[in-house]
C-alpha positions as CSV (number, residue, x, y, z in Angstrom):
1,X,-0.3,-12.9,-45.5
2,X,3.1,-14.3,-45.4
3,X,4.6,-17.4,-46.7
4,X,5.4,-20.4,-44.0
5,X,6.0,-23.6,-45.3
6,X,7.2,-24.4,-49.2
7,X,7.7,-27.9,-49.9
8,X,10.1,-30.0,-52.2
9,X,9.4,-33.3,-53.9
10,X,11.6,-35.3,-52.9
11,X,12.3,-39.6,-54.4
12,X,13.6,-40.5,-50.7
13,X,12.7,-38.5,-47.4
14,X,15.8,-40.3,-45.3
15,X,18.7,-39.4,-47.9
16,X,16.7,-35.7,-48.7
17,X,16.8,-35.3,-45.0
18,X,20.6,-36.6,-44.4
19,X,21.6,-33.8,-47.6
20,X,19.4,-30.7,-47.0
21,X,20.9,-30.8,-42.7
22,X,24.1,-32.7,-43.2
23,X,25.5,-30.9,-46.4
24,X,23.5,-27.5,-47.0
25,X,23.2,-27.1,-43.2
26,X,19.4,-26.9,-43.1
27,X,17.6,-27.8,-39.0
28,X,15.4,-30.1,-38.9
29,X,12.4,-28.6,-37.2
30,X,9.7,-31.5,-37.4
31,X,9.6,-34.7,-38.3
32,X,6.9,-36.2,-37.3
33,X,5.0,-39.5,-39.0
34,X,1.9,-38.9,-41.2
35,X,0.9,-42.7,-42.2
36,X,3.9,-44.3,-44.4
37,X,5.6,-41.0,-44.6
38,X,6.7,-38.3,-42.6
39,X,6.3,-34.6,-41.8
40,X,9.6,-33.2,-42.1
41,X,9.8,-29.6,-42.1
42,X,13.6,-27.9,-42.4
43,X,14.4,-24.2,-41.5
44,X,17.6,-22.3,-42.6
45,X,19.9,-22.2,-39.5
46,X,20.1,-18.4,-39.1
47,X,16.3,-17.8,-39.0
48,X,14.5,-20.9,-36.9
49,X,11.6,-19.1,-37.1
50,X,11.5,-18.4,-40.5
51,X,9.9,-19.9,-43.7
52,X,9.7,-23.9,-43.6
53,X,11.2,-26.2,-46.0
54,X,9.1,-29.1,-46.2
55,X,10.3,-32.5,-47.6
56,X,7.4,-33.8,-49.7
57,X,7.5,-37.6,-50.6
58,X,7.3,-37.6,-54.5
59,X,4.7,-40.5,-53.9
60,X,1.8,-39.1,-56.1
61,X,1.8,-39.7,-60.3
62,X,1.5,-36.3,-60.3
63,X,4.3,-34.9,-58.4
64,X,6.8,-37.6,-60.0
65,X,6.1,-36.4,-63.3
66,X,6.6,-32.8,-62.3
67,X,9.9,-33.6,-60.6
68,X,10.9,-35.8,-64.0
69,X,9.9,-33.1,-66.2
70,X,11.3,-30.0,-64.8
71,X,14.6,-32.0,-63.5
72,X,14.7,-32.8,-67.1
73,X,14.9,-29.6,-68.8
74,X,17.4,-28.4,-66.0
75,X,14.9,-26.0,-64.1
76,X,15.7,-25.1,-60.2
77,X,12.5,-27.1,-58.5
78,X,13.5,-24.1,-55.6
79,X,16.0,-21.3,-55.0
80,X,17.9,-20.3,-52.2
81,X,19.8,-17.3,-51.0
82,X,23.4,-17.7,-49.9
83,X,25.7,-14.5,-48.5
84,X,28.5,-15.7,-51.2
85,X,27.9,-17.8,-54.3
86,X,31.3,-18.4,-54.6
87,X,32.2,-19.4,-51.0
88,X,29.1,-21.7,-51.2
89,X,30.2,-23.5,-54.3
90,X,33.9,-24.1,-53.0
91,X,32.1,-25.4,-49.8
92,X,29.7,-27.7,-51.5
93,X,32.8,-29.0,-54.1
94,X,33.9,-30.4,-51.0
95,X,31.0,-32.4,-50.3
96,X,31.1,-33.8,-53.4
97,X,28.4,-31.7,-54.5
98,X,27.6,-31.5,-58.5
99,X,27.0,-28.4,-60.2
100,X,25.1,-27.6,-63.5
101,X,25.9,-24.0,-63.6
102,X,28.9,-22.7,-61.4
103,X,29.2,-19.3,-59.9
104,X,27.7,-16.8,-62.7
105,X,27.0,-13.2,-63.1
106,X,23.6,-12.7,-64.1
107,X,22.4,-8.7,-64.0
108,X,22.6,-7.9,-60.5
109,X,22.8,-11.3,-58.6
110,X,25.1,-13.9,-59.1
111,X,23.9,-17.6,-58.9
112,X,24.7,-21.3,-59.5
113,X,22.8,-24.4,-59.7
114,X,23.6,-28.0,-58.0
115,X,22.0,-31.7,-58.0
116,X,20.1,-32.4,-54.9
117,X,20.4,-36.2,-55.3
118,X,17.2,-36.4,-54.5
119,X,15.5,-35.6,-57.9
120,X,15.9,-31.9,-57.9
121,X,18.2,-28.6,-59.5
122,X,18.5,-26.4,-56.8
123,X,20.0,-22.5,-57.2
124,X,21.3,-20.7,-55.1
125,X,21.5,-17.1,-55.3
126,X,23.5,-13.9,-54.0
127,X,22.2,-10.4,-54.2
């Protein structure tokens, strides 16, 4: 059993979709309409084939409350690995990109954490 597709909440699939490819450098790898939303499933540039990041309308009472809560209390909804945390930051800086928690040392990886704009703490990590 391996993992295929994780999914994000996500307040807006258009300006999700514009970040995660445009500014992180996600592919899209479907998008395809499912009734008033859409199917949009990202994969990480060096591995196509790999594990799918799917954009998940926060539509349900549910999710939005998740999303609220967790948001709230600063917790990463998902983390992501990154060859240098520090390059990564500087590169995101330049987007404009705000971070919670800059480059930090933490036992044997070093991570940060950044506003999605789309309802969301993201980290990314290095190993």
């Amino acid at each position: 059993m391996k993992i295929i597709v994780t999914s994000i909440f996500v307040q807006d699939q258009d300006k999700a979709l514009k970040f995660y490819t445009e500014t992180l450098g996600f592919v899209k790898k479907h998008d395809v309409p499912v009734g008033e939303y859409r199917w949009i499933a990202l994969v990480s540039r060096d591995d196509q084939d790999g594990t799918e990041l799917l954009l998940e309308p926060n539509d349900h009472p549910a999710a939005k409350e998740y999303q609220k809560k967790i948001f709230a209390e600063g917790i990463p909804a998902t983390m992501f690995g990154v060859a240098d945390v520090r390059e990564e930051y500087k590169r995101l800086i330049k987007y404009g990109v705000k971070f919670t928690i800059e480059p930090t040392e933490m036992g044997e990886v070093t991570l940060a954490v950044f506003d999605d704009t789309c309802g969301n703490f993201i980290q990314i990590v290095q190993k």
